[in-house]
PDB file with SEQRES, HELIX, SHEET and CRYST1 records, atoms N, CA, C and O in Angstrom:
SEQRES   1 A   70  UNK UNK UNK UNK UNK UNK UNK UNK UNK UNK UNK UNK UNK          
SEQRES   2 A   70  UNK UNK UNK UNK UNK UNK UNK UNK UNK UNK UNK UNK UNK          
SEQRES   3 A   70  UNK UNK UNK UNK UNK UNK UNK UNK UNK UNK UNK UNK UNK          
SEQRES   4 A   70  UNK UNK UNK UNK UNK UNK UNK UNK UNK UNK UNK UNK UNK          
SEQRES   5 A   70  UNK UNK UNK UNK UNK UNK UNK UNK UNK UNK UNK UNK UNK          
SEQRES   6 A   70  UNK UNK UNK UNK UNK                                          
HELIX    1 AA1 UNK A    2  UNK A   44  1                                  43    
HELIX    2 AA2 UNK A   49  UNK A   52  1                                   4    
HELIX    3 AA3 UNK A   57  UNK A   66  1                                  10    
CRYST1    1.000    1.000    1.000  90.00  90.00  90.00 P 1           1          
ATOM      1  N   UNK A   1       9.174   6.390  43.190  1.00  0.00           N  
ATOM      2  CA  UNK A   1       8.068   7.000  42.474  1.00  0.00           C  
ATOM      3  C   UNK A   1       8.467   7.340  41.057  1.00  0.00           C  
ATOM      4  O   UNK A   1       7.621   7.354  40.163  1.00  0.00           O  
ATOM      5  N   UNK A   2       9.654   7.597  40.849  1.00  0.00           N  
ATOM      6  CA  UNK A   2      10.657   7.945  39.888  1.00  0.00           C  
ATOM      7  C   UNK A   2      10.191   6.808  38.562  1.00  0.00           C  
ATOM      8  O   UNK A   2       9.963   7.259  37.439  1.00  0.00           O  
ATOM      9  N   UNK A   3      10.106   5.564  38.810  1.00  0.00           N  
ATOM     10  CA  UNK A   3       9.998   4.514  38.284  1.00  0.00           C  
ATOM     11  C   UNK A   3       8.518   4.040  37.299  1.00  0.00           C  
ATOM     12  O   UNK A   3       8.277   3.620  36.167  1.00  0.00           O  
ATOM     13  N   UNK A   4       7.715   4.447  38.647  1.00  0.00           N  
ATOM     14  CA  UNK A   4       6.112   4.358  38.225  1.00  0.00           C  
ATOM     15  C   UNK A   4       5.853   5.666  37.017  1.00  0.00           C  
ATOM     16  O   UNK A   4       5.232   5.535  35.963  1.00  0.00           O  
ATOM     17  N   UNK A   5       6.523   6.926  37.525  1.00  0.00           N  
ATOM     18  CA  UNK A   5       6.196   7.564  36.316  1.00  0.00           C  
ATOM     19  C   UNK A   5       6.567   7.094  35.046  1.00  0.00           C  
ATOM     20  O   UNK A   5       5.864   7.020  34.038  1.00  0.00           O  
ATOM     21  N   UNK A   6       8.020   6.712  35.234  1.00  0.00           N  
ATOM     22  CA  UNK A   6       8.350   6.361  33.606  1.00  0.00           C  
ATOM     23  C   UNK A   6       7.841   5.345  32.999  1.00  0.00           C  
ATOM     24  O   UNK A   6       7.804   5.314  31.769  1.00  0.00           O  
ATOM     25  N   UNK A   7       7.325   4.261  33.826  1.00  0.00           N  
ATOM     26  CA  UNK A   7       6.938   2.989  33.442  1.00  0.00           C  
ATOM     27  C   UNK A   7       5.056   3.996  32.383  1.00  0.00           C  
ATOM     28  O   UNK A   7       4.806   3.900  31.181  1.00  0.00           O  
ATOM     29  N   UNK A   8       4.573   4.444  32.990  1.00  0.00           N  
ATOM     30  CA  UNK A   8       3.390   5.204  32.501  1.00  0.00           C  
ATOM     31  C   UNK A   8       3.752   5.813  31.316  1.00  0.00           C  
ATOM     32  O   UNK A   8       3.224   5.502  30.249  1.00  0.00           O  
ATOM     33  N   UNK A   9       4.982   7.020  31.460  1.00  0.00           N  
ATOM     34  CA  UNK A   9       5.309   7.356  30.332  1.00  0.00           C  
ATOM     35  C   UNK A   9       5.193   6.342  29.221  1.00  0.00           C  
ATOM     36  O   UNK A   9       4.230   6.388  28.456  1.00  0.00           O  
ATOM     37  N   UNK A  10       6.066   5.494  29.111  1.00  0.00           N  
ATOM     38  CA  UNK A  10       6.005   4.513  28.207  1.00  0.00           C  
ATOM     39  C   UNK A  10       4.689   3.699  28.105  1.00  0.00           C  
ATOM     40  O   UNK A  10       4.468   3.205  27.000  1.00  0.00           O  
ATOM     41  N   UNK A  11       4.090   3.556  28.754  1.00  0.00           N  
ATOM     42  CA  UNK A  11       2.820   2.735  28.177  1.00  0.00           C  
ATOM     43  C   UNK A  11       1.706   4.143  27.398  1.00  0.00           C  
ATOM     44  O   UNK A  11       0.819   3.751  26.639  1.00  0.00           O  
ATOM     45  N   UNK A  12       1.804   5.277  27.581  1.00  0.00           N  
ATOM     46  CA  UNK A  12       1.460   6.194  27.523  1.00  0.00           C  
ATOM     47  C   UNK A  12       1.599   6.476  26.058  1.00  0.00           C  
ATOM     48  O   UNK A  12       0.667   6.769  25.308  1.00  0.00           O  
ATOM     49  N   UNK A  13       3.589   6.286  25.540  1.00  0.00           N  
ATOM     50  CA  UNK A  13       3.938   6.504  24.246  1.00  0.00           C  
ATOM     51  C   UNK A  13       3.229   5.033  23.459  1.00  0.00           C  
ATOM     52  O   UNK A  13       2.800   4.968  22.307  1.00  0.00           O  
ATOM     53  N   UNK A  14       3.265   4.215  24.228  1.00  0.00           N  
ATOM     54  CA  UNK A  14       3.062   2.985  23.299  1.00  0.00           C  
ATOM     55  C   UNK A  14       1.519   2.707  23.061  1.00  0.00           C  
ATOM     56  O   UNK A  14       1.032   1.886  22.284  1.00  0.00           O  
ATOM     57  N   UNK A  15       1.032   3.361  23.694  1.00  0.00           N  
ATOM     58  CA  UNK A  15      -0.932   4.013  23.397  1.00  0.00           C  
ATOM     59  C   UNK A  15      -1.107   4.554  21.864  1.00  0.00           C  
ATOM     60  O   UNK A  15      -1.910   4.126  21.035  1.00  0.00           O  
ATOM     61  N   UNK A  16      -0.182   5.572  21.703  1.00  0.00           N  
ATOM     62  CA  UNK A  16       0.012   6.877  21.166  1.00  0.00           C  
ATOM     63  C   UNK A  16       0.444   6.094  19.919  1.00  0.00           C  
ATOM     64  O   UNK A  16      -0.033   6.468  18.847  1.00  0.00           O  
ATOM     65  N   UNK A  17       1.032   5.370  19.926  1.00  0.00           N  
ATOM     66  CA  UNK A  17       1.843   4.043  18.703  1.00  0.00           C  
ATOM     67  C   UNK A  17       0.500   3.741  18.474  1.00  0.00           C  
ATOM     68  O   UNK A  17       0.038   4.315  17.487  1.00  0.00           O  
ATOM     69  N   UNK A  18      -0.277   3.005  19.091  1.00  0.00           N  
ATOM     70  CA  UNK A  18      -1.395   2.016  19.026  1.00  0.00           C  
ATOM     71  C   UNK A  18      -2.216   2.824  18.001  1.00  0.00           C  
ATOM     72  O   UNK A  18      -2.336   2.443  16.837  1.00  0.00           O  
ATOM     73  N   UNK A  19      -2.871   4.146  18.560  1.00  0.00           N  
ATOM     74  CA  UNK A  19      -3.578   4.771  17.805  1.00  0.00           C  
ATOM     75  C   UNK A  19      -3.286   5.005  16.987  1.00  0.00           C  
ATOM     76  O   UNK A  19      -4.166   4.637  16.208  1.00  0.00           O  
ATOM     77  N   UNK A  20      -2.122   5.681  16.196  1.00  0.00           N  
ATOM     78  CA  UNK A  20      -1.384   5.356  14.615  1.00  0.00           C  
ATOM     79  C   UNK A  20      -1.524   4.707  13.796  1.00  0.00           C  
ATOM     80  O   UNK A  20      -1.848   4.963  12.637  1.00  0.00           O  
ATOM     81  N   UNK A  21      -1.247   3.550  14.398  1.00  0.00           N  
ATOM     82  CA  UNK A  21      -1.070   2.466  13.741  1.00  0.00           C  
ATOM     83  C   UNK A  21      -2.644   1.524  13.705  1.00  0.00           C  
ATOM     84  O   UNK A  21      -2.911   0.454  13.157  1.00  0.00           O  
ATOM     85  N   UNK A  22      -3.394   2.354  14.449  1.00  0.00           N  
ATOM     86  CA  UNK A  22      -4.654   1.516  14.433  1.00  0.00           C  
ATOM     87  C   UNK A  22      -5.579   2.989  13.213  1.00  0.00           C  
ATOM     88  O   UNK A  22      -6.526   2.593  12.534  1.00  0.00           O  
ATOM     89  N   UNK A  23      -5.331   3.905  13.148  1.00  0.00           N  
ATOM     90  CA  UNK A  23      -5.608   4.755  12.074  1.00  0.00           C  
ATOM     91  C   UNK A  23      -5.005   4.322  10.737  1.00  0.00           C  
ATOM     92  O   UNK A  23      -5.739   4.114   9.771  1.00  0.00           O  
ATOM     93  N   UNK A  24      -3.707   4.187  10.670  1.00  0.00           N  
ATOM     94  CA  UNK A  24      -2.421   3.626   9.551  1.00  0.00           C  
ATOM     95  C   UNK A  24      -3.447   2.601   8.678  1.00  0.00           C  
ATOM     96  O   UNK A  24      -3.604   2.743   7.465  1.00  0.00           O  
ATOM     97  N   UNK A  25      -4.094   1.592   9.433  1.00  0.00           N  
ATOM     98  CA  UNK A  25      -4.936   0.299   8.937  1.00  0.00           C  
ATOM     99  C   UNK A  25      -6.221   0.232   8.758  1.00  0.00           C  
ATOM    100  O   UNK A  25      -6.863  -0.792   8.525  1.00  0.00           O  
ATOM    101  N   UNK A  26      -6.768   1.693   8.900  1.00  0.00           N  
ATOM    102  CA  UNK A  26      -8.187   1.925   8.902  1.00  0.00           C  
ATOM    103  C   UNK A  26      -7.882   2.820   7.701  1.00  0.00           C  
ATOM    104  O   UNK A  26      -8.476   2.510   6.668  1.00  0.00           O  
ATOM    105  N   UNK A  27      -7.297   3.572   7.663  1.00  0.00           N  
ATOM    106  CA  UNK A  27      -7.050   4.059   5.871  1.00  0.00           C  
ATOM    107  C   UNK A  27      -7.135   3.134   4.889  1.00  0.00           C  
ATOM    108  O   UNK A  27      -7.898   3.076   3.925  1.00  0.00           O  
ATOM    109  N   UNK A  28      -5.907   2.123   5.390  1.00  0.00           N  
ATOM    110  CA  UNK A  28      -5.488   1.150   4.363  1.00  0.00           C  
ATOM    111  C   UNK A  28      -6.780   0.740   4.022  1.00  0.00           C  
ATOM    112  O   UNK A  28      -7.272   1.131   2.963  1.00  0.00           O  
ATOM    113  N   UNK A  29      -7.621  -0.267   5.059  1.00  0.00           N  
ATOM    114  CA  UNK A  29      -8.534  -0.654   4.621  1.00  0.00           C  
ATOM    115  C   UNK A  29      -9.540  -0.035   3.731  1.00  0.00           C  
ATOM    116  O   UNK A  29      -9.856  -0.643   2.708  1.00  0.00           O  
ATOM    117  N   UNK A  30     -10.070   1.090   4.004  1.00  0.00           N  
ATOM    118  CA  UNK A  30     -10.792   2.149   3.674  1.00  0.00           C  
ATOM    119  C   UNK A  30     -10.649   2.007   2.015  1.00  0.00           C  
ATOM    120  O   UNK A  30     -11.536   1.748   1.201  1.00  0.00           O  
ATOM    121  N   UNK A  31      -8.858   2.333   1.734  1.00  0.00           N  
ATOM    122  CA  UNK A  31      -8.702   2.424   0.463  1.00  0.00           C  
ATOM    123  C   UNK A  31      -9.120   1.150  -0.064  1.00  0.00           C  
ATOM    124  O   UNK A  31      -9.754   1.293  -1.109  1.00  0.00           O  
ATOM    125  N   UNK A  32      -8.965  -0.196   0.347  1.00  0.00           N  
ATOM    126  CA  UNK A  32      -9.047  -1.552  -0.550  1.00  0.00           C  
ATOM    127  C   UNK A  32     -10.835  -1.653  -0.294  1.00  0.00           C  
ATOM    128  O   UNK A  32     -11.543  -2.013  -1.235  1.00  0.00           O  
ATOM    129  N   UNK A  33     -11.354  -1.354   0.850  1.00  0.00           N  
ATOM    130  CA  UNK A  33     -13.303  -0.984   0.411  1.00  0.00           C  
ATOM    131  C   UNK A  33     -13.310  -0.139  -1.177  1.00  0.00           C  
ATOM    132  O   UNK A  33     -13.802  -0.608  -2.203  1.00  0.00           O  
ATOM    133  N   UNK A  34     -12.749   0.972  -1.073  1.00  0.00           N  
ATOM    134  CA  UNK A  34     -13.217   2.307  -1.859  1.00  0.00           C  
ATOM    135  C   UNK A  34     -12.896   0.938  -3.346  1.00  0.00           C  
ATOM    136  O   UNK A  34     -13.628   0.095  -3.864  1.00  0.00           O  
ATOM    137  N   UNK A  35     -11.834   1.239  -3.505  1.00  0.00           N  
ATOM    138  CA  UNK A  35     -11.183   0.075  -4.666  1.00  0.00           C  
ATOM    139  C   UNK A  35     -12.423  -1.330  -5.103  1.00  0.00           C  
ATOM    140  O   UNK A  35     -12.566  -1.691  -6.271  1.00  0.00           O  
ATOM    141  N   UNK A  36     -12.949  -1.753  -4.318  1.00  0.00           N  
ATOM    142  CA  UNK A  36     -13.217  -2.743  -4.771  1.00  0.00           C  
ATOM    143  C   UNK A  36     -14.360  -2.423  -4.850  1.00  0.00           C  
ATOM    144  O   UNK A  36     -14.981  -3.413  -5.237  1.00  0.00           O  
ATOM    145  N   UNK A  37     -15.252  -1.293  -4.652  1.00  0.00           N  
ATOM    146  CA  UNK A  37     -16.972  -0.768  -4.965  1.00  0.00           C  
ATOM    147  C   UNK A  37     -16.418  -0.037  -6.087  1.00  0.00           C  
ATOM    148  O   UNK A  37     -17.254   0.122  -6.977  1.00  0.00           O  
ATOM    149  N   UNK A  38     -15.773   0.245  -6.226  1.00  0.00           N  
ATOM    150  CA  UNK A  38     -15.886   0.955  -7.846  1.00  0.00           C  
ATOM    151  C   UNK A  38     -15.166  -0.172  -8.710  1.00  0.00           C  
ATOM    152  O   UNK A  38     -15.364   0.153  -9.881  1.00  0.00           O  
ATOM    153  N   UNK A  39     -14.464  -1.280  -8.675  1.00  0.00           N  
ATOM    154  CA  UNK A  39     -14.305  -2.489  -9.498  1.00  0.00           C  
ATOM    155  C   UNK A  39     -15.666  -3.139  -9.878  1.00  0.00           C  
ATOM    156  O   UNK A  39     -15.945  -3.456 -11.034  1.00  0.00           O  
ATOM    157  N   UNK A  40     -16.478  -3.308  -8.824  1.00  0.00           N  
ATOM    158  CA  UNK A  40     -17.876  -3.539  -8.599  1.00  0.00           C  
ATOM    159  C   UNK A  40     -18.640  -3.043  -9.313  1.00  0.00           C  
ATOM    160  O   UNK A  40     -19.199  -3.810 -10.096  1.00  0.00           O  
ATOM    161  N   UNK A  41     -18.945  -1.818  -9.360  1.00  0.00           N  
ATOM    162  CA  UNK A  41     -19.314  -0.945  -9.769  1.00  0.00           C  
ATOM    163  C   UNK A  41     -19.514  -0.809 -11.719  1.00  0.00           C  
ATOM    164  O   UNK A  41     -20.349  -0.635 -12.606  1.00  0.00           O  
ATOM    165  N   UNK A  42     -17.992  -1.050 -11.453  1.00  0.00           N  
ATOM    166  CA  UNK A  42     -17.165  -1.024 -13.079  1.00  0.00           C  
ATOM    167  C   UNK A  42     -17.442  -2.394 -14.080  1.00  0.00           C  
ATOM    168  O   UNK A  42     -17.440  -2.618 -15.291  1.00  0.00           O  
ATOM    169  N   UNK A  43     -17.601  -2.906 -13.248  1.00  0.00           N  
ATOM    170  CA  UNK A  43     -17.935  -4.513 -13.620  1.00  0.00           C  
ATOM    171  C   UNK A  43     -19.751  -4.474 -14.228  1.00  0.00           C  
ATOM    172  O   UNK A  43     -20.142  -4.615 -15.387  1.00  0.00           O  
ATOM    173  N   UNK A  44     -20.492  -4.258 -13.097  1.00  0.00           N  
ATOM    174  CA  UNK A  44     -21.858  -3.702 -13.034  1.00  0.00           C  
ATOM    175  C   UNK A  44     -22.129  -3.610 -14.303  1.00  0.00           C  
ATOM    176  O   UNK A  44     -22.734  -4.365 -15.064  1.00  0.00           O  
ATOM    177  N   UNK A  45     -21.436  -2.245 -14.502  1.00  0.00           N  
ATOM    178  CA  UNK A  45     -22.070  -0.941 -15.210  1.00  0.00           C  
ATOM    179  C   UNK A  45     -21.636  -1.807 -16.832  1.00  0.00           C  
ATOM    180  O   UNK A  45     -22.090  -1.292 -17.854  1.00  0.00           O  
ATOM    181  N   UNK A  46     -21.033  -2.699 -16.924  1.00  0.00           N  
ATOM    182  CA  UNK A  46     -20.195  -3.004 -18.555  1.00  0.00           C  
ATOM    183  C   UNK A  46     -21.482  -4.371 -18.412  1.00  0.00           C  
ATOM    184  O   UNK A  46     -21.525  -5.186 -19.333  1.00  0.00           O  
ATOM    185  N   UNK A  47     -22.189  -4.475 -17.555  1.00  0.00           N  
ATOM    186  CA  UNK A  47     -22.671  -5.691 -17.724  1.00  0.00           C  
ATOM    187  C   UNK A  47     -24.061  -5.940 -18.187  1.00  0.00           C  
ATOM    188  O   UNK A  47     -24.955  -5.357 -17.573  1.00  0.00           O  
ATOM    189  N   UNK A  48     -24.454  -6.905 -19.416  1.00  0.00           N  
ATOM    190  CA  UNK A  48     -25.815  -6.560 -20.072  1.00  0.00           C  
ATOM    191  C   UNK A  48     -27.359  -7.110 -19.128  1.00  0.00           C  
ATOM    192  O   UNK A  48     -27.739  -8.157 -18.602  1.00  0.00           O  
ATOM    193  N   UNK A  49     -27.957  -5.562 -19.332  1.00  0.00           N  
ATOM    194  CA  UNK A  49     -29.114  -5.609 -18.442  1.00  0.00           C  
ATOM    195  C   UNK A  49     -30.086  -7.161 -18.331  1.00  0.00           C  
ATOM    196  O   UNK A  49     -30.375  -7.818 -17.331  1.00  0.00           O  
ATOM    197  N   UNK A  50     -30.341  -7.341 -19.446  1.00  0.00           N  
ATOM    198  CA  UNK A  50     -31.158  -8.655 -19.664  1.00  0.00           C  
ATOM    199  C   UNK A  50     -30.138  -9.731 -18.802  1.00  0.00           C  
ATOM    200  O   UNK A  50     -30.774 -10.726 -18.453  1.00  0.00           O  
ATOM    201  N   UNK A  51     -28.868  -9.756 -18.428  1.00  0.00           N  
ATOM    202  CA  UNK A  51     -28.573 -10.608 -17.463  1.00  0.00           C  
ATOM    203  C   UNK A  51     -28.771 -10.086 -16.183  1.00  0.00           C  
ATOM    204  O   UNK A  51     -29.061 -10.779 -15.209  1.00  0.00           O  
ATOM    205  N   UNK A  52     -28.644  -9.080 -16.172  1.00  0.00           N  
ATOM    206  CA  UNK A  52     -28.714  -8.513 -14.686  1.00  0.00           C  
ATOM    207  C   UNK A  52     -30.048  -8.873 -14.128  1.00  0.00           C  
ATOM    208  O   UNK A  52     -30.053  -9.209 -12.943  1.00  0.00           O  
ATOM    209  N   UNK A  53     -31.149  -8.864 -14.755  1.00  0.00           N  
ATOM    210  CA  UNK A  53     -32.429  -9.762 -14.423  1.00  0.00           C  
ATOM    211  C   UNK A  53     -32.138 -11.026 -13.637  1.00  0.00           C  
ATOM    212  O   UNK A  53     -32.504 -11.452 -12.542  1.00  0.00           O  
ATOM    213  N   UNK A  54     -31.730 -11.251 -14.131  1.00  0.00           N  
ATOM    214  CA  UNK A  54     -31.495 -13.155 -13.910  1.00  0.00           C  
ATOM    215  C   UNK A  54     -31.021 -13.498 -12.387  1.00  0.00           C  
ATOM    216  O   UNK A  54     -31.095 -14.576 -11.797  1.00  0.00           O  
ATOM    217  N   UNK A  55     -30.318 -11.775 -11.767  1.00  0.00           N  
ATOM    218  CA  UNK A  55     -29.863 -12.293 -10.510  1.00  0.00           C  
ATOM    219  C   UNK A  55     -29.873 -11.234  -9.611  1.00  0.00           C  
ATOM    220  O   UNK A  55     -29.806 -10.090 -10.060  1.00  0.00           O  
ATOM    221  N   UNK A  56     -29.957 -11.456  -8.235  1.00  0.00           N  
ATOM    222  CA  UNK A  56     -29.706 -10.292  -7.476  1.00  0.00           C  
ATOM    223  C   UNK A  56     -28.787  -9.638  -7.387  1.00  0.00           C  
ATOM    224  O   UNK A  56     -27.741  -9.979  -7.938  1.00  0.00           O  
ATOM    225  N   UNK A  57     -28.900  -8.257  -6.518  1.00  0.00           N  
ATOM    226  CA  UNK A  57     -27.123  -7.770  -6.281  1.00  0.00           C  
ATOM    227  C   UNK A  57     -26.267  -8.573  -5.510  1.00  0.00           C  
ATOM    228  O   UNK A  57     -25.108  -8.623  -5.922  1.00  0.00           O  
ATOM    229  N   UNK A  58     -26.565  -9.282  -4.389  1.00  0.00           N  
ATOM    230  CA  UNK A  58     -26.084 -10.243  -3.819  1.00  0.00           C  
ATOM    231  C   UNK A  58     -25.481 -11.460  -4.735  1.00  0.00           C  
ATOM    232  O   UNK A  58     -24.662 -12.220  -4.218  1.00  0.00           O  
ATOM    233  N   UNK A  59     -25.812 -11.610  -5.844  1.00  0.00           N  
ATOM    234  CA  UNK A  59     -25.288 -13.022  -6.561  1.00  0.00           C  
ATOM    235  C   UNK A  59     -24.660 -11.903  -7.274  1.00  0.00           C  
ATOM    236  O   UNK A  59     -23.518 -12.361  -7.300  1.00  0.00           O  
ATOM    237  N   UNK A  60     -24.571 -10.786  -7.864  1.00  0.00           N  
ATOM    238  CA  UNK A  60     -23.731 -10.468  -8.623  1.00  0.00           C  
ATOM    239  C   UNK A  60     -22.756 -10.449  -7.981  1.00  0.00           C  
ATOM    240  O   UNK A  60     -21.674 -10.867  -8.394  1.00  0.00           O  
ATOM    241  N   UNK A  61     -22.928 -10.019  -6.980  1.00  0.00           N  
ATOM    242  CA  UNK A  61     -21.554  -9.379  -5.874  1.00  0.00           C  
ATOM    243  C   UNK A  61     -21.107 -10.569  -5.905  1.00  0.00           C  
ATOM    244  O   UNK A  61     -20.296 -10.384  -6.812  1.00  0.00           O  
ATOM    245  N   UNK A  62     -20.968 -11.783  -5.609  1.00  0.00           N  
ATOM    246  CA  UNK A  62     -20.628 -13.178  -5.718  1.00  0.00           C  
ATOM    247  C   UNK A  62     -19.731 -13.691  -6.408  1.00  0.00           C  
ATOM    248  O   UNK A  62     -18.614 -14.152  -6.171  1.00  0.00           O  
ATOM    249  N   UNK A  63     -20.891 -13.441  -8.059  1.00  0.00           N  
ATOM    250  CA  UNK A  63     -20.301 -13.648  -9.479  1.00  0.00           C  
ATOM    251  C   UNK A  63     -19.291 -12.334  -9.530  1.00  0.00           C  
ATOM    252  O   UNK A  63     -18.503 -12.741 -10.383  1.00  0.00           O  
ATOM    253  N   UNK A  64     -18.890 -11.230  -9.220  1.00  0.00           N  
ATOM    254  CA  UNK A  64     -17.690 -10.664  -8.761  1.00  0.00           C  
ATOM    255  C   UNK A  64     -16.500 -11.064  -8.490  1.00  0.00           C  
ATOM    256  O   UNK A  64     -15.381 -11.190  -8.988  1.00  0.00           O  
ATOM    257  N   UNK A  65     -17.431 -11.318  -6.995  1.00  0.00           N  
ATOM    258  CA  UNK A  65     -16.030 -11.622  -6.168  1.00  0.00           C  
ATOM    259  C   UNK A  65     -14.937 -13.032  -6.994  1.00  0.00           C  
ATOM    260  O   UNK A  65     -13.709 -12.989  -7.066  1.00  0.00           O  
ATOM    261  N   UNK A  66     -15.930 -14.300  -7.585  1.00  0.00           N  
ATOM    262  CA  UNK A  66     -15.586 -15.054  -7.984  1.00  0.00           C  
ATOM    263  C   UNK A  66     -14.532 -15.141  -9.188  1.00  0.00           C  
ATOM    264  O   UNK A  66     -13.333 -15.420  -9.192  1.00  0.00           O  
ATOM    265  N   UNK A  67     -15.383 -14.814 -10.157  1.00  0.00           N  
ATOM    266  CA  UNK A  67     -14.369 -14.235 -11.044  1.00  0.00           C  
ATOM    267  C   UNK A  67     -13.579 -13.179 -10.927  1.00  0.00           C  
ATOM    268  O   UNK A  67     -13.495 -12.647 -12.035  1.00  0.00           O  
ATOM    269  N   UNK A  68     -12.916 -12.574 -10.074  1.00  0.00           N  
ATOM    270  CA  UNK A  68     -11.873 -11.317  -9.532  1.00  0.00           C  
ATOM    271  C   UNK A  68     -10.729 -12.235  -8.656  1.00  0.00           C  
ATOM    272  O   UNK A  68      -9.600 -11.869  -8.331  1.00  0.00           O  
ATOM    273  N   UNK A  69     -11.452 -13.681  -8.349  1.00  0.00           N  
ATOM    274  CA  UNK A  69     -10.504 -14.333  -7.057  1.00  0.00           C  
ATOM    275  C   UNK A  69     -10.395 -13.513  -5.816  1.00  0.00           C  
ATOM    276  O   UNK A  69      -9.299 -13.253  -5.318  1.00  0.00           O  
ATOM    277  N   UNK A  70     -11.556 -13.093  -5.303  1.00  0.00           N  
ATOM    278  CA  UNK A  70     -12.073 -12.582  -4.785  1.00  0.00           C  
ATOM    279  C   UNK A  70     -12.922 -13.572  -3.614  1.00  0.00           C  
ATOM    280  O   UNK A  70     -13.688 -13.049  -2.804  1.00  0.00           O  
TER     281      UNK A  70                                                      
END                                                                             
């Protein structure tokens, strides 16, 4: 019985890893979202209105990503 507990223990600690490390990469990500709506954003805002006509937010976001290598 000795055995089954520890074997649990350890899948138990290696849960406990999981969630860390599955938080660890949900930050990360978080930060490279936050980062790239205010590049977006920054890009946007420097950009002349009479073009901004010409296209949706969806094609800007595009013309973004494109020119960023993105």
């Amino acid at each position: 019985m000795g055995r089954l507990k520890d074997k649990l223990e350890v899948e138990i600690m290696d849960l406990a890893i999981m969630d860390e490390t599955i938080d660890a990469i949900g930050t990360c990500l978080e930060h490279v979202a936050d980062e790239f709506a205010i590049g977006f954003a920054e890009w946007f805002d420097y950009l002349d209105s009479n073009y901004c006509k010409d296209y949706t937010i969806k094609e800007l976001l595009q013309i973004y990503k494109k020119e960023n290598g993105l």
